[in-house]
C-alpha positions as CSV (number, residue, x, y, z in Angstrom):
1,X,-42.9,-53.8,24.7
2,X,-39.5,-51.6,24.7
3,X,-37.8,-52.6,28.2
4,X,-36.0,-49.4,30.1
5,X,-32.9,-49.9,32.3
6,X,-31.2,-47.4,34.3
7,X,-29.2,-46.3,31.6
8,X,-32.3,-44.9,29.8
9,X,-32.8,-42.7,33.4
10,X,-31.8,-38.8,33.9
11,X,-30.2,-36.9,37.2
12,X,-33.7,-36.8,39.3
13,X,-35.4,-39.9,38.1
14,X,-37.0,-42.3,40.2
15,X,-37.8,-46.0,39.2
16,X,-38.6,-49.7,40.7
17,X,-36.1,-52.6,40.0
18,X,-38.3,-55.1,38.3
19,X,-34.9,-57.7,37.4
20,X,-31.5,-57.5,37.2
21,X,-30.5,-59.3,34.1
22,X,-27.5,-62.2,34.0
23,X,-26.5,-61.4,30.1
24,X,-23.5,-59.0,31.3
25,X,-19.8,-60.5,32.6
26,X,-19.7,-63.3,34.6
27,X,-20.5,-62.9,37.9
28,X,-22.2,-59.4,37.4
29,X,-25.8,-60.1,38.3
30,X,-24.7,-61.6,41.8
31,X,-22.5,-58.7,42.4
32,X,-25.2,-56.5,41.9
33,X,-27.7,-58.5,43.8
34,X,-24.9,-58.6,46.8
35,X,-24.8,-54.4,46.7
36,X,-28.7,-54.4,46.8
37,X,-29.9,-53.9,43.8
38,X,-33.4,-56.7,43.7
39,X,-36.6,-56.6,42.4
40,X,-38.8,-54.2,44.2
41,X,-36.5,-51.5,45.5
42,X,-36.9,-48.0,44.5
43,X,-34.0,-46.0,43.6
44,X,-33.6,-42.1,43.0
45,X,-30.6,-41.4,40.2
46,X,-28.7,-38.5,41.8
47,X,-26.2,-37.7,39.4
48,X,-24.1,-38.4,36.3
49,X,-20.2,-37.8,36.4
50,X,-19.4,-35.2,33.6
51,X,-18.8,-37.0,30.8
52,X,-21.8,-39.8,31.2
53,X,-19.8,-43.0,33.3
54,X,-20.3,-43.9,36.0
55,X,-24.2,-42.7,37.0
56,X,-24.7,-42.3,41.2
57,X,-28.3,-43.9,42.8
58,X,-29.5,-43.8,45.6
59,X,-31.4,-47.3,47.0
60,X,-32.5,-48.3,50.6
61,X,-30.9,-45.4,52.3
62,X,-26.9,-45.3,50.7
63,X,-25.6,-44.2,47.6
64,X,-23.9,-46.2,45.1
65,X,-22.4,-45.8,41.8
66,X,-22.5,-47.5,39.0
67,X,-20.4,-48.2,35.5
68,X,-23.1,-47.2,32.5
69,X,-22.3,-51.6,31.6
70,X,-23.9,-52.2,34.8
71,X,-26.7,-49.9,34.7
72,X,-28.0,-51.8,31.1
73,X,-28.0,-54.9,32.7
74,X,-31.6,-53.6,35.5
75,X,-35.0,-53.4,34.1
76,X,-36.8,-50.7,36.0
77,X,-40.4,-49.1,35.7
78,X,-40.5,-45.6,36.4
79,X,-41.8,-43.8,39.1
């Protein structure tokens, strides 16, 4: 089974988290946990800066962005 991140997603995507995984820098995976980024939530991908990094979400009513690192290190399931 190929696993999709949110780096595999497009301006207008939607997708579920299904894990966040701990194989980035230290400290990553709690960081991203702390800015709400858990298993379950639904997430809309809203734009991508002009040359690619970082990629802007939406999740749980705010908007976040995130490096292109980051966004290889959540499994999601597409909506």
């Amino acid at each position: 089974m190929n696993t999709r991140t949110l780096f595999d997603l497009v301006s207008g995507d939607r997708a579920r988290i299904l894990r966040v995984r701990d194989d980035g820098a230290p400290g990553l995976r709690q960081r991203l946990l702390d800015m709400g980024i858990t298993r379950g939530t639904e997430l809309y991908v809203e734009r991508h800066a002009p040359l690619g990094d970082p990629v802007e979400i939406t999740l749980k009513g705010y908007s976040l962005a995130l490096r292109m690192n980051e966004a290889r290190q959540i499994e999601i399931e597409e909506l």
